[in-house]
VEXZA-597184 format. One record per residue (C-alpha): residue number from 1; x, y, z. Coordinates in steps of 0.2 Angstrom, whole numbers, plus 2048, in hexadecimal, padded with zeros to 3 digits. Layout:
<rs>
NUM,X,Y,Z
...
</rs>
This chain:
<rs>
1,85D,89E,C89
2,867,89B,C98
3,860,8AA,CA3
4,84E,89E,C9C
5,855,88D,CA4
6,85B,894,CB5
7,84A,89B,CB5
8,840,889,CB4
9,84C,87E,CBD
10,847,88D,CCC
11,834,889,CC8
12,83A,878,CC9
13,841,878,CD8
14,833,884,CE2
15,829,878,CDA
16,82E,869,CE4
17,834,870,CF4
18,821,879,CF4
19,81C,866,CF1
20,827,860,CFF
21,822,86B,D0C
22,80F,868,D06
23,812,857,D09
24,81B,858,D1A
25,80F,864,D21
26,801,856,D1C
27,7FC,84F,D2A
28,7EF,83E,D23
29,7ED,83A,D12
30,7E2,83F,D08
31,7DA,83D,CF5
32,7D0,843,CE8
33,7CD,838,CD9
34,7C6,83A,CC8
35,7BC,831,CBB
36,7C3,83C,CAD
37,7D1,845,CA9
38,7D7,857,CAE
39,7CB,853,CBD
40,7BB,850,CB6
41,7AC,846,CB5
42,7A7,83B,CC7
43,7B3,83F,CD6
44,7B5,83A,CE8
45,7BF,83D,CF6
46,7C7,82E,D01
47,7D5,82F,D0F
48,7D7,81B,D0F
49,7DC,80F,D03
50,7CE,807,CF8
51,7D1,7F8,CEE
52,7C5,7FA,CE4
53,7BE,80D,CDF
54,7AF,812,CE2
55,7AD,81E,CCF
56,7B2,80F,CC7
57,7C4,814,CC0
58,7CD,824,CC2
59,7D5,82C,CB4
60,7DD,83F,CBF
61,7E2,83D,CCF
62,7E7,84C,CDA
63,7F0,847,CEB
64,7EE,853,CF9
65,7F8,849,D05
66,800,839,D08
67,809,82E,CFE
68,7FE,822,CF1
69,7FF,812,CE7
70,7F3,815,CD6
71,7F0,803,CD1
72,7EB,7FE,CC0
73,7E1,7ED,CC9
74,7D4,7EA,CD5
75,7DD,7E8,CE8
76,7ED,7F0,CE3
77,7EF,7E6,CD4
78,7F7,7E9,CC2
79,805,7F6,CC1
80,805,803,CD0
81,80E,816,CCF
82,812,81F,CDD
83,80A,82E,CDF
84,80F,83C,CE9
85,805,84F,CEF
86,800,858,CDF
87,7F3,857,CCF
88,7F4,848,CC3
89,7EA,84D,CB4
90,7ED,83D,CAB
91,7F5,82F,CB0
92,7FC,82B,CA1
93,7FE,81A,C96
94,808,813,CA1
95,7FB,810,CAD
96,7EF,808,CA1
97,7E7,81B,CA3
98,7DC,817,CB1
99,7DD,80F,CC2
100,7D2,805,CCB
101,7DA,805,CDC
102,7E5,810,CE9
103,7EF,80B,CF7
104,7F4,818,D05
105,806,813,D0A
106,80C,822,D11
107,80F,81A,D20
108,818,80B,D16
109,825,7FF,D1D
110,837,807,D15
111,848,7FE,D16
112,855,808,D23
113,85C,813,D17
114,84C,816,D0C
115,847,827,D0C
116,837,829,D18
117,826,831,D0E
118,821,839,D1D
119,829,846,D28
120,830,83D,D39
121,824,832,D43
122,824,826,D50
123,813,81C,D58
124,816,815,D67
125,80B,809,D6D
126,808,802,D83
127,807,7EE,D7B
128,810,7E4,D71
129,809,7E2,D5E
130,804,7F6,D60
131,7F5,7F4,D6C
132,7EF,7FE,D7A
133,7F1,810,D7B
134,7FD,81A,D70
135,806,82C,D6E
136,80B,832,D5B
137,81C,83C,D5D
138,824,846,D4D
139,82F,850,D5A
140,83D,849,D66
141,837,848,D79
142,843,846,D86
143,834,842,D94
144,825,836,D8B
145,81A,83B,D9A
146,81C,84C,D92
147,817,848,D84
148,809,840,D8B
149,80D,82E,D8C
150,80D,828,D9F
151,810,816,D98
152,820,80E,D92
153,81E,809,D83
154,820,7F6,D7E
155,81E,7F7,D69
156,821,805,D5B
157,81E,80B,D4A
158,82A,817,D41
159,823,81F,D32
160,82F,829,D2D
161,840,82E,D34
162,84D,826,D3F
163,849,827,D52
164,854,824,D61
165,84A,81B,D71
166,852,81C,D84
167,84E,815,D94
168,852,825,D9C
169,84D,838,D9A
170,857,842,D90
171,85B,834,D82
172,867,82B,D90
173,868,819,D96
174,866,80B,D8B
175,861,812,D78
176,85F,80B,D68
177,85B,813,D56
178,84A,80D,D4F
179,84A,810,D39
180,83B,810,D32
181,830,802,D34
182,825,7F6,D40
183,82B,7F0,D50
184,81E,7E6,D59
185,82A,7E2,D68
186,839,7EE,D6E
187,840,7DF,D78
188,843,7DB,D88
189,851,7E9,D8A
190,847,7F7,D86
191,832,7F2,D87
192,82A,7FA,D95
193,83C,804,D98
194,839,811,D8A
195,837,823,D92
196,841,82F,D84
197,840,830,D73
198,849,83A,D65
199,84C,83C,D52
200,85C,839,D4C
201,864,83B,D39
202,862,82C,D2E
203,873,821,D2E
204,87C,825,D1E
205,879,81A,D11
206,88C,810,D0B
207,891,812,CFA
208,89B,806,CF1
209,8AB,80F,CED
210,8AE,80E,CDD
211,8BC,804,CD2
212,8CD,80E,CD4
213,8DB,80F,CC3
214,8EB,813,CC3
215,8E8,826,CBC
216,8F1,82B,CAC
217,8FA,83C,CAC
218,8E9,842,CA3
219,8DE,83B,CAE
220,8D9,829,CA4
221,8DC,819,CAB
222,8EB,810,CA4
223,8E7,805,C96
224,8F3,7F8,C97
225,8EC,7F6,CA8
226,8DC,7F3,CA5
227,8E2,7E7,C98
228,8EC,7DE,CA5
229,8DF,7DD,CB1
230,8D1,7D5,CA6
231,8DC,7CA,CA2
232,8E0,7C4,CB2
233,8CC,7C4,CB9
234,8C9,7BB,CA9
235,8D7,7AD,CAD
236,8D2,7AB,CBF
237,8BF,7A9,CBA
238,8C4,79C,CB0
239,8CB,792,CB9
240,8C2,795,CCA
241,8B2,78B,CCD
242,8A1,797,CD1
243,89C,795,CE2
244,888,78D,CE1
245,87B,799,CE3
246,872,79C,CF1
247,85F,79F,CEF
248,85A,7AE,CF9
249,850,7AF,D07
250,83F,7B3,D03
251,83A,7C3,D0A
252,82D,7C3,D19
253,81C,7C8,D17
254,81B,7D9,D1D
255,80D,7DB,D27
256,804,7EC,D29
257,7FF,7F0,D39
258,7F2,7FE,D32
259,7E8,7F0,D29
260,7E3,7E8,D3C
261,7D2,7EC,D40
262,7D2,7F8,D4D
263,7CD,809,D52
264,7D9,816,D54
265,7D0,824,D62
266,7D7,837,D66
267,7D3,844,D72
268,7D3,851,D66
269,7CE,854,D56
270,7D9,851,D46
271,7E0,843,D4E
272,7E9,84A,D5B
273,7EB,84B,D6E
274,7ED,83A,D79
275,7E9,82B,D6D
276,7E4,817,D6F
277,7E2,80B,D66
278,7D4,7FE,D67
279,7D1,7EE,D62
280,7C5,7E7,D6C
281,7B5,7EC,D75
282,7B7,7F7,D83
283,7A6,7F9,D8C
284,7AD,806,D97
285,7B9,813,D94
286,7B9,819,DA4
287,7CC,814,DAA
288,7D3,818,D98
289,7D5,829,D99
290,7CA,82B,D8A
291,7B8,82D,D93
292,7AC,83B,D8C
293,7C1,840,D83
294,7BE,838,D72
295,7BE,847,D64
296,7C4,83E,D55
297,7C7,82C,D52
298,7CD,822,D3E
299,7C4,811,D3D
300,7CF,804,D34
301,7C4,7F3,D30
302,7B0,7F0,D36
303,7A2,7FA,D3C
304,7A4,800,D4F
305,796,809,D59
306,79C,818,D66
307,790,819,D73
308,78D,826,D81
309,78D,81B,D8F
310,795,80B,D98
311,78E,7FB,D91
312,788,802,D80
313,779,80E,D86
314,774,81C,D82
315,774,824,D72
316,781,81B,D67
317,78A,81F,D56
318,791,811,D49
319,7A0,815,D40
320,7A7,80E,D32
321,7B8,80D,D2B
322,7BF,81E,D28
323,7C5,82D,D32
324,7BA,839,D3D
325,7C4,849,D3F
326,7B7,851,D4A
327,7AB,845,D51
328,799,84B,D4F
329,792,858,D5C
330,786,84C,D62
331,794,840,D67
332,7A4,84B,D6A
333,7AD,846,D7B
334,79F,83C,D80
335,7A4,82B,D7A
336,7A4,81E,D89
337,7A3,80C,D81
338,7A8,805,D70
339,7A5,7F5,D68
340,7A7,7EF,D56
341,798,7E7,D4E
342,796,7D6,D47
343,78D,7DE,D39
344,783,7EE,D30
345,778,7F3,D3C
346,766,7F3,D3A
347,760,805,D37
348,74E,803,D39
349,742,80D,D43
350,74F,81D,D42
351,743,825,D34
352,730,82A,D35
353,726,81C,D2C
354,72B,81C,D1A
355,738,829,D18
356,748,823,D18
357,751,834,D21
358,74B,841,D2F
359,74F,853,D30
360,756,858,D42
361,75B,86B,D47
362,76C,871,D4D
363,772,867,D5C
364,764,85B,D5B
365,766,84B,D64
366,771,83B,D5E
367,76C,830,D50
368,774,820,D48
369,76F,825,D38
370,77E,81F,D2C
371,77F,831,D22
372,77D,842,D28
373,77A,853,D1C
374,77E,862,D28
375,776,873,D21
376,787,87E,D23
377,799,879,D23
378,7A3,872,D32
379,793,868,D35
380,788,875,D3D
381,776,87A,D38
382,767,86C,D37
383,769,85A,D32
384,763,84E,D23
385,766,83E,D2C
386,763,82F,D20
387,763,81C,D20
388,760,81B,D0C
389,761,822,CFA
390,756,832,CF8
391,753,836,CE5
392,74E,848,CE8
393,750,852,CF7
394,741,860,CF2
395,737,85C,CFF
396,743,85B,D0E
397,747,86F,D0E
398,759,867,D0E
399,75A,868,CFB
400,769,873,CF3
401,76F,877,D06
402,77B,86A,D0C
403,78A,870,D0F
404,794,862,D1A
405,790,850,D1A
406,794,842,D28
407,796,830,D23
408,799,820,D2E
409,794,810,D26
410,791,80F,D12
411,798,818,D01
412,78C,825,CFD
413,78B,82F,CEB
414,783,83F,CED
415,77C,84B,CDB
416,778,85D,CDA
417,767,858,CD0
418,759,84D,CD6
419,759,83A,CD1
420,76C,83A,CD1
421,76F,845,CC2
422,77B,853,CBD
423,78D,852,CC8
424,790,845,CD5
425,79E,841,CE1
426,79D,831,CEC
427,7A5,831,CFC
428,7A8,823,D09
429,7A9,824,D1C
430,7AF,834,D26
431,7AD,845,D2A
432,7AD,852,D1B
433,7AB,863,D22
434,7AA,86A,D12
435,7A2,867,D00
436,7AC,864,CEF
437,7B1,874,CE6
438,7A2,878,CDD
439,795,86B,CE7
440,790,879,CF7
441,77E,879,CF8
442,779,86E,CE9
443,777,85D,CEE
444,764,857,CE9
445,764,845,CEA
446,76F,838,CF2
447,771,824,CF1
448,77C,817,CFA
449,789,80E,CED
450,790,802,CF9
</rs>
């Protein structure tokens, strides 16, 4: 029985540390949710928060990355459990077995001493209240124009360690420790000064020492002593009067910088490389740094077209809010202008006269339609490229042969049978390079939900 023991809590612990490094390793969140349980019925797959699920309600949940609230209400409402990498099955009675919305809060603000959900990570950002250009760092760099930041940054966001900033190389000069959270303005002694950073270990967290007895020979504290002492608190506390109590402070609004409309651009794919941040339209990216550079971007609020050319010409894409891993072939490093737009764009005149899609070959030319069915996976092969809901694909010669799909603007549920039958899975915008498990080459009709 004991040889049985030592044997699960050994699972139990692989089991988690396999978990941990899972999670660490993760790099963006990511989610698939289910209608049913044990993963079944209608799914989809979002790396965002959405207060309001497109399947309706989930009942399994399995977590690829990230750190998620699962909320029993409509915009993070009712009762919320946290929900770490792994399979949920069933969420149990204690959520009201289904939940209606999810919050991604991996990158959550956290007290000092609060352990960080992510592995360690500092933003830092050339303008107060994190605009302008910015650098992700999860490793200490003694030289930030190393590291590929030639400005000195003026704002930060620490998602998860403790890090030390210096106004010289080598973590010398002037430093001070930043703990997790947002810090739209270093201060006059360290903005536009900042040229080393490093991780440093989390302060130790006090403890309250505990009560201390006069130890009996046995190791029991001294009755009589306790007695004595009650005694004594309980005459002093009669006879001193309570000091009035003092209504705390309420605690200020916290503020995520993640919900400001913006756009966040990167030189190469998977959100990596030189980044910036942008929040306005920029009709020329020409002294950036970022000109005909742009290979993956996330789009946080609004529809924003990417065109190929100063001033908005050319051919131009609109992307919603999501994240591009890879931007599409026929706009990878060629982006020169973006803008956000007031509303929807108008698709018209993108398909021949009543069809509401266009077949295109490999490496055909750019488009603004909304969704894009590629042929093979890691978007290569001909294109399906829609404006609208097509009940059955038979006569596109793209019937049963998508195999990656792009999305910029709308929530789209696609079926393996025509007039939206059989399995579906819905997804909202971004890049998926690859199908469901069990979806490859067996989408026959598709529709916009939202």
């Amino acid at each position: 029985m004991k040889t049985t023991r030592t044997v699960r809590s050994l699972s139990r612990v692989l089991l988690a540390t396999t978990l941990l490094f899972a999670a660490a390793a993760a790099s963006a969140s990511d989610l698939w949710m289910y209608s049913g349980r044990d993963f079944t019925g209608a799914f989809a797959r979002i790396s965002r928060s959405e207060p309001n699920l497109s399947i309706g309600a989930a009942r399994s949940i399995r977590v690829g990355s990230g750190v998620w609230d699962a909320c029993t209400g409509p915009n993070f409402t009712g009762e919320c459990r946290r929900l770490s990498p792994g399979d949920y099955r069933e969420l149990g009675s204690r959520n009201g077995d289904t939940i209606a919305s999810l919050r991604d809060v991996t990158y959550a603000a956290a007290p000092a001493n609060a352990p960080a959900y992510a592995p360690p990570r500092i933003q830092l950002f050339e303008g107060r209240d994190y605009r302008g250009r910015m650098v992700n760092l999860e490793q200490s760099a003694g030289n930030l124009e190393v590291a590929g930041f030639g400005y000195r940054p003026v704002s930060a966001i620490v998602t998860g360690g403790t890090w030390q900033i210096c106004t010289e190389y080598s973590y010398n000069g002037r430093c001070q420790a930043l703990p997790p959270g947002q810090y739209p303005d270093l201060g006059a002694q360290l903005a536009s000064r900042i040229v080393s950073v490093r991780i440093v270990e989390q302060p130790p967290v006090a403890v309250r020492p505990e009560p201390r007895y006069e130890q009996r020979p046995e190791g029991r504290p001294d009755p009589l002593a306790s007695a004595v002492g009650a005694i004594l608190g309980g005459v002093i506390a009669a006879n001193t009067a309570p000091p009035p109590p003092v209504a705390a402070a309420p605690a200020p609004a916290y503020v995520n910088p993640y919900d400001r409309v913006r756009v966040e651009v990167y030189t190469n794919p998977d959100f990596t490389g030189a980044a910036m941040t942008i929040d306005n339209d920029i009709d020329s990216l020409r002294n950036t740094g970022f000109n005909d550079r742009i290979q993956s971007m996330r789009v946080f609020g609004g529809n924003w077209e990417a065109c190929e050319d100063r001033d908005y010409r050319g051919a131009c894409l609109v992307f919603g809010p999501g994240d591009y891993r890879r931007l599409p072939p026929q706009l990878d490093r060629s982006i020169s202008s973006l803008r956000r737009l007031s509303a929807e764009p108008s698709w018209s005149g993108l398909n021949p006269v009543g069809q509401t899609y266009v077949v295109m070959d490999n490496n055909a030319g750019r488009s603004r339609h909304p969704v894009w069915l590629y042929e093979h996976g890691n978007f290569n092969g001909r294109t399906l490229r829609a404006t609208g809901e097509i009940s059955d694909l038979s006569s596109t010669g793209m019937n049963d042969v998508a195999s990656s799909i792009f999305i910029s603007v709308g929530t789209w549920q696609f079926c393996e049978h025509a007039n939206y039958g059989g399995r579906c899975f819905t997804l909202g915008p971004g890049q998926y390079p690859e199908m469901p498990i069990g979806m490859n080459d067996t989408i026959s009709s598709f529709r916009r939900v939202r």
